[in-house]
mmCIF file of the N, C-alpha and C atoms, coordinates in Angstrom:
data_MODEL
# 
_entry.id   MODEL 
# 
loop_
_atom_site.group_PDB 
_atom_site.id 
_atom_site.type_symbol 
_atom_site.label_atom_id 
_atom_site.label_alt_id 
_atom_site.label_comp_id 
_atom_site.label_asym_id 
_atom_site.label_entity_id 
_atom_site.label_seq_id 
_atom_site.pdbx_PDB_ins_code 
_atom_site.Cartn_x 
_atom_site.Cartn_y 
_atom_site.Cartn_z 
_atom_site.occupancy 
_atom_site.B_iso_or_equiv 
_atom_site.pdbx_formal_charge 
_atom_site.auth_seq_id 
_atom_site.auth_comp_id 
_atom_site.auth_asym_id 
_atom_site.auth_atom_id 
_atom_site.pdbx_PDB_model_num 
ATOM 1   N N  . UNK A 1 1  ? 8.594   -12.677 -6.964  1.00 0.00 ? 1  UNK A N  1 
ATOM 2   C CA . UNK A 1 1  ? 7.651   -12.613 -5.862  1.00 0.00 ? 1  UNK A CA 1 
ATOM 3   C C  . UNK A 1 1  ? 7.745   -13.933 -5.090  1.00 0.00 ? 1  UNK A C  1 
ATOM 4   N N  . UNK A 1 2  ? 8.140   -13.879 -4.146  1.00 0.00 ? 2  UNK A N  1 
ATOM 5   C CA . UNK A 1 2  ? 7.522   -15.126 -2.748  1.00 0.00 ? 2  UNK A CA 1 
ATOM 6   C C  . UNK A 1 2  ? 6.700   -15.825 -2.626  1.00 0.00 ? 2  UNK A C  1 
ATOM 7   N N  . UNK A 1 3  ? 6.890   -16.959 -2.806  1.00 0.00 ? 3  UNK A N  1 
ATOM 8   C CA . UNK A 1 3  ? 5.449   -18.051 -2.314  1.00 0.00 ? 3  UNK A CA 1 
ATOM 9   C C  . UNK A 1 3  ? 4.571   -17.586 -1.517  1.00 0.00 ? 3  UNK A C  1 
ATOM 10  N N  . UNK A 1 4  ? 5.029   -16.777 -0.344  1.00 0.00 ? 4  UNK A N  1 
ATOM 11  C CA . UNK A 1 4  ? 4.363   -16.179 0.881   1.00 0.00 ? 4  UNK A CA 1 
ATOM 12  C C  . UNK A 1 4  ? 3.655   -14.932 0.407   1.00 0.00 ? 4  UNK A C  1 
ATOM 13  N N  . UNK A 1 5  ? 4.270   -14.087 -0.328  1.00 0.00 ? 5  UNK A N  1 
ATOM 14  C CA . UNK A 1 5  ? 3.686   -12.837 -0.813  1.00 0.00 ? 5  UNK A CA 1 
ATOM 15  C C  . UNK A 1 5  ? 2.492   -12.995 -1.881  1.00 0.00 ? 5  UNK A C  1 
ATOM 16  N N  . UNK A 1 6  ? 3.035   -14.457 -2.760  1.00 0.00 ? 6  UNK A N  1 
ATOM 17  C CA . UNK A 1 6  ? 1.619   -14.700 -3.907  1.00 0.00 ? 6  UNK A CA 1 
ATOM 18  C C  . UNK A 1 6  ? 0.594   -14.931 -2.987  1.00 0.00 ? 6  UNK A C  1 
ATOM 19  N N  . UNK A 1 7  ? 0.659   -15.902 -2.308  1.00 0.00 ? 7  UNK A N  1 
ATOM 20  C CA . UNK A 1 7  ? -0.425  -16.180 -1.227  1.00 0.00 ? 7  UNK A CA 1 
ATOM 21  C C  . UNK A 1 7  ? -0.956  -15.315 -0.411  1.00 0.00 ? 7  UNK A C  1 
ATOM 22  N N  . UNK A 1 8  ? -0.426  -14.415 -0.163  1.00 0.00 ? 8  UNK A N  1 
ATOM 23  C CA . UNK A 1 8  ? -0.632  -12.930 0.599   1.00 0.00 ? 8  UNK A CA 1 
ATOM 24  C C  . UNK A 1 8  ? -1.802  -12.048 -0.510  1.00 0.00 ? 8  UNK A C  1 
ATOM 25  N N  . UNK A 1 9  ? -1.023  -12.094 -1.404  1.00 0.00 ? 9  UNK A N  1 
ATOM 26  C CA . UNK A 1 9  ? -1.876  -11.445 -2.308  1.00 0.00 ? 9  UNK A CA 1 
ATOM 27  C C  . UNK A 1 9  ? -3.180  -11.956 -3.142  1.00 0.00 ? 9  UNK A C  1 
ATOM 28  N N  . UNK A 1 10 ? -3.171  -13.357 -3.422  1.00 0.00 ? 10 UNK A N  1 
ATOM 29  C CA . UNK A 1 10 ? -4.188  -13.980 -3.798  1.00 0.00 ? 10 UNK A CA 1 
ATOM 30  C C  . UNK A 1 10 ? -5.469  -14.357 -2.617  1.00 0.00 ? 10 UNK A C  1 
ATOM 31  N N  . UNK A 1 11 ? -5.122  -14.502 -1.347  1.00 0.00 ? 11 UNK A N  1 
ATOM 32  C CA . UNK A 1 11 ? -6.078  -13.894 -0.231  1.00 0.00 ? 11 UNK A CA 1 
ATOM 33  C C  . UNK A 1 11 ? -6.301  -12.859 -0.141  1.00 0.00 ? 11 UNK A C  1 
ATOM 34  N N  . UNK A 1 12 ? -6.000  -11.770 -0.509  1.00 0.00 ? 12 UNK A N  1 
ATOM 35  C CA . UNK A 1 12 ? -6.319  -10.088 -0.609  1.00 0.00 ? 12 UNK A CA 1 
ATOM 36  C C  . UNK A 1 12 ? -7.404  -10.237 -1.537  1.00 0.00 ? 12 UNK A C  1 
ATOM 37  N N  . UNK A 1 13 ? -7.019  -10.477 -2.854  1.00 0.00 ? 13 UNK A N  1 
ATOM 38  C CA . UNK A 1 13 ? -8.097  -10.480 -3.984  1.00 0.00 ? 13 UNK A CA 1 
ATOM 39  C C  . UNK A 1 13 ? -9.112  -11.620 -4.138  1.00 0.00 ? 13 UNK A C  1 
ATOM 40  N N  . UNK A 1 14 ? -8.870  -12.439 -3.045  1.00 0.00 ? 14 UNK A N  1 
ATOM 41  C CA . UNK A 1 14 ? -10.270 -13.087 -3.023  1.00 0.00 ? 14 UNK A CA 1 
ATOM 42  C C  . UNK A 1 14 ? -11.068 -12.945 -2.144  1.00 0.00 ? 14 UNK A C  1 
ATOM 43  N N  . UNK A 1 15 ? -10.776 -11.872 -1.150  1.00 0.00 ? 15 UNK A N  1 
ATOM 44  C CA . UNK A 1 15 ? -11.572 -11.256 -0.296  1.00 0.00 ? 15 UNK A CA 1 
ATOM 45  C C  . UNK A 1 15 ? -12.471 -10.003 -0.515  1.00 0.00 ? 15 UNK A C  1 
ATOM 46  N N  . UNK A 1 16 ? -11.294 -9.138  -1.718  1.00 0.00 ? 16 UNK A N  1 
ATOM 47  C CA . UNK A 1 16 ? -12.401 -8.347  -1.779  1.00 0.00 ? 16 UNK A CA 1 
ATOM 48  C C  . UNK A 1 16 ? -13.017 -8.743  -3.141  1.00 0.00 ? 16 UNK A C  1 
ATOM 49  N N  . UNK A 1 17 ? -13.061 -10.147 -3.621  1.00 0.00 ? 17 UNK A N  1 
ATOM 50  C CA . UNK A 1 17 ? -14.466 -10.304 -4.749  1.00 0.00 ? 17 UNK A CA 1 
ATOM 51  C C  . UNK A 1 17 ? -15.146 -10.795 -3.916  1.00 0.00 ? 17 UNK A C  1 
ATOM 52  N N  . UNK A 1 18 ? -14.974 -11.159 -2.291  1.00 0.00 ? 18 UNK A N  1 
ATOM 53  C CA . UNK A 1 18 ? -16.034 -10.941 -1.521  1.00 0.00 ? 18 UNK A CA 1 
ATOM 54  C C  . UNK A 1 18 ? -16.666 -9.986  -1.319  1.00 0.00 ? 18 UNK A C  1 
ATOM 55  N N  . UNK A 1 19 ? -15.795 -8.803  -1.219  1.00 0.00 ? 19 UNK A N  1 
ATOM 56  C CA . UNK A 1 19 ? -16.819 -7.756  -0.590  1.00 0.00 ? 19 UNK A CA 1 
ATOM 57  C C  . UNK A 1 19 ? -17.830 -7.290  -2.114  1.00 0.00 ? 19 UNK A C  1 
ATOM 58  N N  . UNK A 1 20 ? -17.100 -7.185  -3.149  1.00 0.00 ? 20 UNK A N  1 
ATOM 59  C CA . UNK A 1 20 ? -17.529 -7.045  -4.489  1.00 0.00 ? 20 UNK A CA 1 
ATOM 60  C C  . UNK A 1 20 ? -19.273 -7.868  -4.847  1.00 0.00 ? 20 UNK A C  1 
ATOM 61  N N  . UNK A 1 21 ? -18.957 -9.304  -4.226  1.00 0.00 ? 21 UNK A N  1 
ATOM 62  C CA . UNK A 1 21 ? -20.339 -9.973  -4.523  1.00 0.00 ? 21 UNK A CA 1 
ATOM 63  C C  . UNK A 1 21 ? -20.864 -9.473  -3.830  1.00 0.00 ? 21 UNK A C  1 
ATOM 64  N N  . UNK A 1 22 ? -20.718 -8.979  -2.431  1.00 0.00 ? 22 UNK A N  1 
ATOM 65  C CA . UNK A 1 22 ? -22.049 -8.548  -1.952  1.00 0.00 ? 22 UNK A CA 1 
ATOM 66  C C  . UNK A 1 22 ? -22.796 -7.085  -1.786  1.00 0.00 ? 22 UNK A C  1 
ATOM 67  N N  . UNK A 1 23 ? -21.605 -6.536  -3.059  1.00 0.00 ? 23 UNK A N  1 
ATOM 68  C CA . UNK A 1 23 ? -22.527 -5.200  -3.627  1.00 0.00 ? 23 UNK A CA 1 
ATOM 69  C C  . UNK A 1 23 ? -21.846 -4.258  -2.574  1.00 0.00 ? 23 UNK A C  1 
ATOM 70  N N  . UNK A 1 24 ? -20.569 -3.987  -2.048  1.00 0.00 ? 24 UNK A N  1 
ATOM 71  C CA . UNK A 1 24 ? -20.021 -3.023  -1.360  1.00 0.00 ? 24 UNK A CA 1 
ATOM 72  C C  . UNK A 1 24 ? -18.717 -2.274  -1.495  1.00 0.00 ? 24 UNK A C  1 
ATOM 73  N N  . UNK A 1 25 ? -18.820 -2.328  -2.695  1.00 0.00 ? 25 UNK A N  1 
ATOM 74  C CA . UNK A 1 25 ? -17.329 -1.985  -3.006  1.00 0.00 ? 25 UNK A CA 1 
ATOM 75  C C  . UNK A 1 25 ? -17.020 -0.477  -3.437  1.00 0.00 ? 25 UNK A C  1 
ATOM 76  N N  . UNK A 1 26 ? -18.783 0.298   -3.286  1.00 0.00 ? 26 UNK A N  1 
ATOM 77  C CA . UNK A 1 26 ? -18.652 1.636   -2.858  1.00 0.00 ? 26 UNK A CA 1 
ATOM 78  C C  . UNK A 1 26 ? -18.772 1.935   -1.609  1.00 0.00 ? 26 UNK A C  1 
ATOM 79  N N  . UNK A 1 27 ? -18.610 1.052   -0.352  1.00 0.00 ? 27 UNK A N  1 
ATOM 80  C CA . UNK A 1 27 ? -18.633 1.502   0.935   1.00 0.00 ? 27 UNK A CA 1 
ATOM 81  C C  . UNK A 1 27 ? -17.833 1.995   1.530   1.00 0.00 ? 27 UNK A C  1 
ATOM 82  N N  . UNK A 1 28 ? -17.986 3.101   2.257   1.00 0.00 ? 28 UNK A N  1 
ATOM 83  C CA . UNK A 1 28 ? -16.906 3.415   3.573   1.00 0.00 ? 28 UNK A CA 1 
ATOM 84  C C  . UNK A 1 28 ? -15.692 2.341   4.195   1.00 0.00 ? 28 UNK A C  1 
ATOM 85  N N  . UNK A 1 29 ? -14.219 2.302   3.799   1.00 0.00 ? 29 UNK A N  1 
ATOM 86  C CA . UNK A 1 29 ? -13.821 1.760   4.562   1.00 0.00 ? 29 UNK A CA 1 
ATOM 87  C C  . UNK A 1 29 ? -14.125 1.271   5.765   1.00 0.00 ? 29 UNK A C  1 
ATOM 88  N N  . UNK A 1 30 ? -14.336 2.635   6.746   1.00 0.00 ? 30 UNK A N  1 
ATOM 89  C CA . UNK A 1 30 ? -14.118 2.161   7.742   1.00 0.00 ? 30 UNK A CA 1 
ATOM 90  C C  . UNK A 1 30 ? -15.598 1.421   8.472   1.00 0.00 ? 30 UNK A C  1 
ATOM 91  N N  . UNK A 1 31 ? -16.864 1.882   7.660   1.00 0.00 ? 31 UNK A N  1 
ATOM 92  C CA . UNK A 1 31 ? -17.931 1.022   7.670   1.00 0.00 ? 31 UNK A CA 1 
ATOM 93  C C  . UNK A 1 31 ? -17.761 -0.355  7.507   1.00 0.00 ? 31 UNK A C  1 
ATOM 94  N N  . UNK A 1 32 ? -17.219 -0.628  6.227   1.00 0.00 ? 32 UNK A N  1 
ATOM 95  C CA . UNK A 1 32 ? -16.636 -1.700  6.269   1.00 0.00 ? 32 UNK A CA 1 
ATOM 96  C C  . UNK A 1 32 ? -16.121 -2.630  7.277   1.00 0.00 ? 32 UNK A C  1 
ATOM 97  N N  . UNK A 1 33 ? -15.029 -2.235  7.589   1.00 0.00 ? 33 UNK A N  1 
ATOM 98  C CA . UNK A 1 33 ? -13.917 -3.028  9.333   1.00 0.00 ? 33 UNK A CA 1 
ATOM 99  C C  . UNK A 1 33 ? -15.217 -2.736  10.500  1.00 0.00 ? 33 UNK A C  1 
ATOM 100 N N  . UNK A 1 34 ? -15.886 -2.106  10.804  1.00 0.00 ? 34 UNK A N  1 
ATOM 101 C CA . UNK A 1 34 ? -16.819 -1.767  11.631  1.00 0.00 ? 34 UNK A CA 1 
ATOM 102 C C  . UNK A 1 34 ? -17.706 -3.636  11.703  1.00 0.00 ? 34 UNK A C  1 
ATOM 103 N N  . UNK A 1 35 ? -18.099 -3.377  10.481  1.00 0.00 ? 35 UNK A N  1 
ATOM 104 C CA . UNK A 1 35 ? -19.065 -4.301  10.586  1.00 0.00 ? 35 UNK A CA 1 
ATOM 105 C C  . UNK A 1 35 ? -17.820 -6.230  10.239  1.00 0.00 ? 35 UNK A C  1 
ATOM 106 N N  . UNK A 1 36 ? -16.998 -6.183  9.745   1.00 0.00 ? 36 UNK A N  1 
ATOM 107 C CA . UNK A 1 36 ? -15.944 -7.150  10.105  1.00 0.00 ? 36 UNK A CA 1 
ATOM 108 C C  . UNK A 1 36 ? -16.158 -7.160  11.041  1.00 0.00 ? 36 UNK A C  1 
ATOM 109 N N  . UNK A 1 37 ? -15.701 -6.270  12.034  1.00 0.00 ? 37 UNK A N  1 
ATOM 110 C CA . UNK A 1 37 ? -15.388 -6.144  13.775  1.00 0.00 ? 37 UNK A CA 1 
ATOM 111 C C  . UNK A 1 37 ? -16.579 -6.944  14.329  1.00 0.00 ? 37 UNK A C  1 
ATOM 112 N N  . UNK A 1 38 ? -17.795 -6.558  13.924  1.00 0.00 ? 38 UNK A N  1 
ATOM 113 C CA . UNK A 1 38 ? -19.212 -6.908  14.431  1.00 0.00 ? 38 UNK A CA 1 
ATOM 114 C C  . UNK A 1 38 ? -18.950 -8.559  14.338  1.00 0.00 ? 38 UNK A C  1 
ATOM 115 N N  . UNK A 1 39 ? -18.658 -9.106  13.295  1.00 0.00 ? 39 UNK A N  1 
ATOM 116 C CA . UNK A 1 39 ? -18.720 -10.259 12.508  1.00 0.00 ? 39 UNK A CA 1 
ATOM 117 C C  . UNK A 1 39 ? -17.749 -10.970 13.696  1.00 0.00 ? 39 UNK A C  1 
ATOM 118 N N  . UNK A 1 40 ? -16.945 -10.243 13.798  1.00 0.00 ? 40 UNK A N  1 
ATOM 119 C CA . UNK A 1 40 ? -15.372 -11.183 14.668  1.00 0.00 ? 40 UNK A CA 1 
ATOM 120 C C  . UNK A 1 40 ? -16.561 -11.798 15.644  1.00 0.00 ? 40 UNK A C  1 
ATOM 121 N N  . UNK A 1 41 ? -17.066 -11.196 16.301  1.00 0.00 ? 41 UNK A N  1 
ATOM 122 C CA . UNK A 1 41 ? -17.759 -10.935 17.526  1.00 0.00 ? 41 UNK A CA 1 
ATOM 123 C C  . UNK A 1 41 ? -18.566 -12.202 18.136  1.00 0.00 ? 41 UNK A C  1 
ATOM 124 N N  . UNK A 1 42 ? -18.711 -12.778 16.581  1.00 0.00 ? 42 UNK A N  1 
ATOM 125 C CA . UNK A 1 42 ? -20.048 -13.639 16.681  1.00 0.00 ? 42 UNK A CA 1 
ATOM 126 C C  . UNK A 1 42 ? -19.335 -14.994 16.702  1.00 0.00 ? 42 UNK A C  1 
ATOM 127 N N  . UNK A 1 43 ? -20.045 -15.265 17.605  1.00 0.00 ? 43 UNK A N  1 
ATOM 128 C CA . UNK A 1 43 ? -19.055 -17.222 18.317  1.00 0.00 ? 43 UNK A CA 1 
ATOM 129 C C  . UNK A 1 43 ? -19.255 -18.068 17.103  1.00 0.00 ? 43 UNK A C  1 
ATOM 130 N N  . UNK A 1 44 ? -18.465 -18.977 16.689  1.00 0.00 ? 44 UNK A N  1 
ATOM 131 C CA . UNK A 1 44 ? -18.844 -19.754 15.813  1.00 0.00 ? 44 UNK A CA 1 
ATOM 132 C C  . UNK A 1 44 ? -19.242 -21.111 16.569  1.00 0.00 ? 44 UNK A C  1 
ATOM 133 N N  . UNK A 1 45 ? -20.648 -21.229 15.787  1.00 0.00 ? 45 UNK A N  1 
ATOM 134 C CA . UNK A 1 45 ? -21.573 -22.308 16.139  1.00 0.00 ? 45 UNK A CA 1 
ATOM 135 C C  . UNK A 1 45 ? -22.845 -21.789 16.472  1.00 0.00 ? 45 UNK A C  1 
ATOM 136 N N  . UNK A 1 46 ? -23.273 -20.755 17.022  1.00 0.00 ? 46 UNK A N  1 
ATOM 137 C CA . UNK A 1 46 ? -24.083 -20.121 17.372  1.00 0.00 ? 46 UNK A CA 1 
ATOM 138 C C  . UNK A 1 46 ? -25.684 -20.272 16.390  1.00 0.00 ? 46 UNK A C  1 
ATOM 139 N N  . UNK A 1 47 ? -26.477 -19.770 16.777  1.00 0.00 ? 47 UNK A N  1 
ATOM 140 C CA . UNK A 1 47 ? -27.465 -19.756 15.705  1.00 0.00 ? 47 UNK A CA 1 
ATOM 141 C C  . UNK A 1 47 ? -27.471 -18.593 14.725  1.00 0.00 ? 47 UNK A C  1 
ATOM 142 N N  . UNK A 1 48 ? -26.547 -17.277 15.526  1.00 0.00 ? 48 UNK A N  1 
ATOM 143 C CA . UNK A 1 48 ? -26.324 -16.102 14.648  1.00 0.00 ? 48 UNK A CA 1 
ATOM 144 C C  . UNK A 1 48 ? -25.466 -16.984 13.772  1.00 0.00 ? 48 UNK A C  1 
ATOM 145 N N  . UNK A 1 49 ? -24.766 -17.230 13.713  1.00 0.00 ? 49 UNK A N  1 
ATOM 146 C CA . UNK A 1 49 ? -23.036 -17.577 12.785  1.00 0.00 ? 49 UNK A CA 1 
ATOM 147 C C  . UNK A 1 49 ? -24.065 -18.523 12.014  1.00 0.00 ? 49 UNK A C  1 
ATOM 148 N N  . UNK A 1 50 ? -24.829 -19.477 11.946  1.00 0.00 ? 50 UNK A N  1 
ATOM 149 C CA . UNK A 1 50 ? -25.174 -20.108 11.262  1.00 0.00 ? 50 UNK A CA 1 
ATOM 150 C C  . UNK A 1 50 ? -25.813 -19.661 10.277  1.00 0.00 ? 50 UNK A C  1 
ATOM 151 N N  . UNK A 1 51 ? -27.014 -18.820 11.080  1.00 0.00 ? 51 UNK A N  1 
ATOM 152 C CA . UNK A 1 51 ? -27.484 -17.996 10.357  1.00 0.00 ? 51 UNK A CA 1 
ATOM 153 C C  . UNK A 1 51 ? -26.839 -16.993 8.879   1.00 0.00 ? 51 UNK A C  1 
ATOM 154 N N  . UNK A 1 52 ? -26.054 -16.573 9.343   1.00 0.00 ? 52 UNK A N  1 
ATOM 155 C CA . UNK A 1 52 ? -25.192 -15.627 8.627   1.00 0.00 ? 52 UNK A CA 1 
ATOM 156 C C  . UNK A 1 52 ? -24.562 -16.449 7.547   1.00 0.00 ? 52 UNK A C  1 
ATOM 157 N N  . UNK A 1 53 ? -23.607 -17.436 7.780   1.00 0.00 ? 53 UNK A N  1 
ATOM 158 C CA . UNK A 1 53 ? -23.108 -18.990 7.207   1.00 0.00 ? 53 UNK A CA 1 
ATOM 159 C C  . UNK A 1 53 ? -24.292 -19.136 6.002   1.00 0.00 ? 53 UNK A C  1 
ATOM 160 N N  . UNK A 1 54 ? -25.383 -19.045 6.547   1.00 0.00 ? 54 UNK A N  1 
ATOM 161 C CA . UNK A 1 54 ? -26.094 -19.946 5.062   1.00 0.00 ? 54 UNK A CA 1 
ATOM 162 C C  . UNK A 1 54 ? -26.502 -19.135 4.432   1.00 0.00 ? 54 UNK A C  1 
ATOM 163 N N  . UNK A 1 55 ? -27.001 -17.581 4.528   1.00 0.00 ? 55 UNK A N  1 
ATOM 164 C CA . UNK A 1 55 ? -26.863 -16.641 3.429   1.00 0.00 ? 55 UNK A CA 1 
ATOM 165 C C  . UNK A 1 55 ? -25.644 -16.339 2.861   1.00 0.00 ? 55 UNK A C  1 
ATOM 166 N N  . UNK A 1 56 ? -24.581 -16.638 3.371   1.00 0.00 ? 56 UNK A N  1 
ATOM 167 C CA . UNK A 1 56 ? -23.427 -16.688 2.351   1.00 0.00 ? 56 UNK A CA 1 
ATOM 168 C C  . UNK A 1 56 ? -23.286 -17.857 1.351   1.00 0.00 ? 56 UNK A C  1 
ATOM 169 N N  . UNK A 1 57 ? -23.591 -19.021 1.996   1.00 0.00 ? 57 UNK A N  1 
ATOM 170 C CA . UNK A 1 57 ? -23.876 -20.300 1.458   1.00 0.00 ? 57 UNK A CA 1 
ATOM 171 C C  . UNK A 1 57 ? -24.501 -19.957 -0.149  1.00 0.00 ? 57 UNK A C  1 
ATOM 172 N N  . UNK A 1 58 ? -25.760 -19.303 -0.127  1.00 0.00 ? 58 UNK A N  1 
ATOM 173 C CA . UNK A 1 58 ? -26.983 -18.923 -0.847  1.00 0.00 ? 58 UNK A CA 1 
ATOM 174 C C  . UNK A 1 58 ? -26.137 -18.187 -2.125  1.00 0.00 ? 58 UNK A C  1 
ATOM 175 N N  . UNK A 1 59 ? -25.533 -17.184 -1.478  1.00 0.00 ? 59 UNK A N  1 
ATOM 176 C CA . UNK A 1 59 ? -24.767 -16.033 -2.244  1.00 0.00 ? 59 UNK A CA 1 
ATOM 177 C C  . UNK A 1 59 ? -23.616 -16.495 -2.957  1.00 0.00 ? 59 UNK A C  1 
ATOM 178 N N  . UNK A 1 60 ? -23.448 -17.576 -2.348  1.00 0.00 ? 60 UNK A N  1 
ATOM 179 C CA . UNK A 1 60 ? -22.036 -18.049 -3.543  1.00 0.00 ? 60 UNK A CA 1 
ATOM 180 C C  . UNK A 1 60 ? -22.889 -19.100 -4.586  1.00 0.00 ? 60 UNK A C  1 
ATOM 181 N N  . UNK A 1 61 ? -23.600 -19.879 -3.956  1.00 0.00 ? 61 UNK A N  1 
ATOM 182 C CA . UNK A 1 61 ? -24.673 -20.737 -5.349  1.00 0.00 ? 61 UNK A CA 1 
ATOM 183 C C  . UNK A 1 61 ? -25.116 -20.066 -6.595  1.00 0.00 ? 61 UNK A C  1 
ATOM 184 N N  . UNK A 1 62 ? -25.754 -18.201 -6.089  1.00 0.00 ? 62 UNK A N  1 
ATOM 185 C CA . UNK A 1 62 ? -26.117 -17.653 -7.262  1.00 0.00 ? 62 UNK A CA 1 
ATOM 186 C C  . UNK A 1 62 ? -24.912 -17.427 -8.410  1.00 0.00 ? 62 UNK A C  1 
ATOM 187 N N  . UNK A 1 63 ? -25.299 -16.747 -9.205  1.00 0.00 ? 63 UNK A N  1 
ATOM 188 C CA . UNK A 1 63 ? -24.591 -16.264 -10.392 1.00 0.00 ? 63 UNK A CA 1 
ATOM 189 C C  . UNK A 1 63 ? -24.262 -14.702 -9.623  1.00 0.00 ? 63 UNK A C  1 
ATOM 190 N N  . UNK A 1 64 ? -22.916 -14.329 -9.908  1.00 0.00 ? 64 UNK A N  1 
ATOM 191 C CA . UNK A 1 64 ? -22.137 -13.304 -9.276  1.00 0.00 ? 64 UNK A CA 1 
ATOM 192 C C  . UNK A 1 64 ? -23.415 -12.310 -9.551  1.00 0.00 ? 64 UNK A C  1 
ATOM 193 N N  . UNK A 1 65 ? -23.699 -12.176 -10.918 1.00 0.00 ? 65 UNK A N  1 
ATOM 194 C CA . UNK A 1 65 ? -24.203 -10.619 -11.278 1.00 0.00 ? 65 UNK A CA 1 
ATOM 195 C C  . UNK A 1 65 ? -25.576 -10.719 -10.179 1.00 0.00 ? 65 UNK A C  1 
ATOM 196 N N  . UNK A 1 66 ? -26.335 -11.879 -9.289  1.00 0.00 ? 66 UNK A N  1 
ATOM 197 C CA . UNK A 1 66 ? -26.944 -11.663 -8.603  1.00 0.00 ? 66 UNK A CA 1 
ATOM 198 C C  . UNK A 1 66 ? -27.106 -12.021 -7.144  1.00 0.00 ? 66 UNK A C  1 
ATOM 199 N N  . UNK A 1 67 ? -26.091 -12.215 -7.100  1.00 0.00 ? 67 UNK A N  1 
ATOM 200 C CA . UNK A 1 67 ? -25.121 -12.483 -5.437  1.00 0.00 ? 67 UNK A CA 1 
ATOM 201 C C  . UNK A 1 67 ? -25.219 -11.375 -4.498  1.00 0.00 ? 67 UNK A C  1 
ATOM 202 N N  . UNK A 1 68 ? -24.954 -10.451 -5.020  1.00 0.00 ? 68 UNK A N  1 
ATOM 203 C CA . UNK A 1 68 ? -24.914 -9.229  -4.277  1.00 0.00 ? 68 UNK A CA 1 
ATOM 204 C C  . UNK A 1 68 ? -25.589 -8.112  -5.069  1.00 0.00 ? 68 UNK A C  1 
ATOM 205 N N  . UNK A 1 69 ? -26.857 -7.075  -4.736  1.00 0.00 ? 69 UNK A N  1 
ATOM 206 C CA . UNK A 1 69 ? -27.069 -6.138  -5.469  1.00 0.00 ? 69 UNK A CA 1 
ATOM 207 C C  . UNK A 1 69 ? -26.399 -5.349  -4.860  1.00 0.00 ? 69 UNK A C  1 
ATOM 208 N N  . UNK A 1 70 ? -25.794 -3.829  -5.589  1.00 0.00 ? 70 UNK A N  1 
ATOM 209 C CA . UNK A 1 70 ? -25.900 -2.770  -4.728  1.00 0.00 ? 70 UNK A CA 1 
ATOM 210 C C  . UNK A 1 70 ? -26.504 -2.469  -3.692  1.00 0.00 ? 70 UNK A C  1 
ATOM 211 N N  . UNK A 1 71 ? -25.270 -2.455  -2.210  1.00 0.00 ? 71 UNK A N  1 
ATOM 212 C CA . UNK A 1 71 ? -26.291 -2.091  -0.894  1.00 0.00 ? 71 UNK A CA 1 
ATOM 213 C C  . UNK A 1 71 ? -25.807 -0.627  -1.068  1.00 0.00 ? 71 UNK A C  1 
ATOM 214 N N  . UNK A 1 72 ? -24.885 -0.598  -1.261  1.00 0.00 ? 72 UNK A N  1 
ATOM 215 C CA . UNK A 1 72 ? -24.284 0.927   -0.658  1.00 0.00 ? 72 UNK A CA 1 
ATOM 216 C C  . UNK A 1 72 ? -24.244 1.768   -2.430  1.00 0.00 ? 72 UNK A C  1 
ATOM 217 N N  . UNK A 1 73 ? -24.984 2.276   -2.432  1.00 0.00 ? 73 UNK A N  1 
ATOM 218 C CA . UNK A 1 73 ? -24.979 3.122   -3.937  1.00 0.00 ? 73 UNK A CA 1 
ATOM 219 C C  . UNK A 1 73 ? -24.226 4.288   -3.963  1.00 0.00 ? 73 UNK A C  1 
ATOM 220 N N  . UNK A 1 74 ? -23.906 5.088   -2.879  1.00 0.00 ? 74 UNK A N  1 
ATOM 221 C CA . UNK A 1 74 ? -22.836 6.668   -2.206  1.00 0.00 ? 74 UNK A CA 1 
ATOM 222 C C  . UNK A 1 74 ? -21.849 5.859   -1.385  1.00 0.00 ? 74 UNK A C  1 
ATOM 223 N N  . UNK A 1 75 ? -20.471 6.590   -2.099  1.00 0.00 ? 75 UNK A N  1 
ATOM 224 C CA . UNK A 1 75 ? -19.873 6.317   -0.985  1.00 0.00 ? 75 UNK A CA 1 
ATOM 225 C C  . UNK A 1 75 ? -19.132 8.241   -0.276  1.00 0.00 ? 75 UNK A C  1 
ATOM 226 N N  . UNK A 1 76 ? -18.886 7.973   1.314   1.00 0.00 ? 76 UNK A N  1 
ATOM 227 C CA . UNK A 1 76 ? -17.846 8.737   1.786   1.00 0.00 ? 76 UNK A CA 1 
ATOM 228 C C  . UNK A 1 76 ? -16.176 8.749   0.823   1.00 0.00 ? 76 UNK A C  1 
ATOM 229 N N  . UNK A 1 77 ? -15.543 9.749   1.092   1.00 0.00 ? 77 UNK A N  1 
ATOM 230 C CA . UNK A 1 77 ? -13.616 9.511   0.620   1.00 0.00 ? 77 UNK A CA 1 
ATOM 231 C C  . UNK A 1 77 ? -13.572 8.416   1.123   1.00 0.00 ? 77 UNK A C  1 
ATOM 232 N N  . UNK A 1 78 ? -12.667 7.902   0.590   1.00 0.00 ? 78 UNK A N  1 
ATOM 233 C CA . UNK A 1 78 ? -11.798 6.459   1.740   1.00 0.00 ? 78 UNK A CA 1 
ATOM 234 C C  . UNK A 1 78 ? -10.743 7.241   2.524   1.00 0.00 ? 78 UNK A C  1 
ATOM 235 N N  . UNK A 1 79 ? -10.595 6.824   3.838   1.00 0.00 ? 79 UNK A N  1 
ATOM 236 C CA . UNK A 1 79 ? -9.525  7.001   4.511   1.00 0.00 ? 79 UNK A CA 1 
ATOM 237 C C  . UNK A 1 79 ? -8.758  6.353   4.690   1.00 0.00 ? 79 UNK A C  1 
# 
């Protein structure tokens, strides 16, 4: 495997024990990228982005098992 491809892949899987901490890893794909998309959106520096910034802040201090509860308890198929 490639220096480029480990790194490829070790950013894959530390993104989604992002999505994992915050309790979404039964969600809709495309709910999912939806709300990414939303996220792109938001200027950095802003009082939203900050906002947002320090509940993540919060969420990585806790202990995983309470970082994220279940938001999404059903999910749709994935597409």
């Amino acid at each position: 495997m490639t220096s480029e491809r480990k790194r490829d892949t070790r950013e894959k899987f530390l993104l989604g024990g992002i999505v994992a901490r915050a309790g979404l890893t039964k969600a809709d794909r495309a709910f999912l990228l939806g709300g990414l998309i939303e996220l792109a959106s938001i200027a950095p520096g802003t009082a939203e982005h900050r906002r947002l910034r320090d509940i993540g802040e919060e969420a990585f201090k806790a202990p995983a098992s309470e970082a994220g509860s279940p938001r999404i308890s059903e999910t749709t198929e994935w597409h």
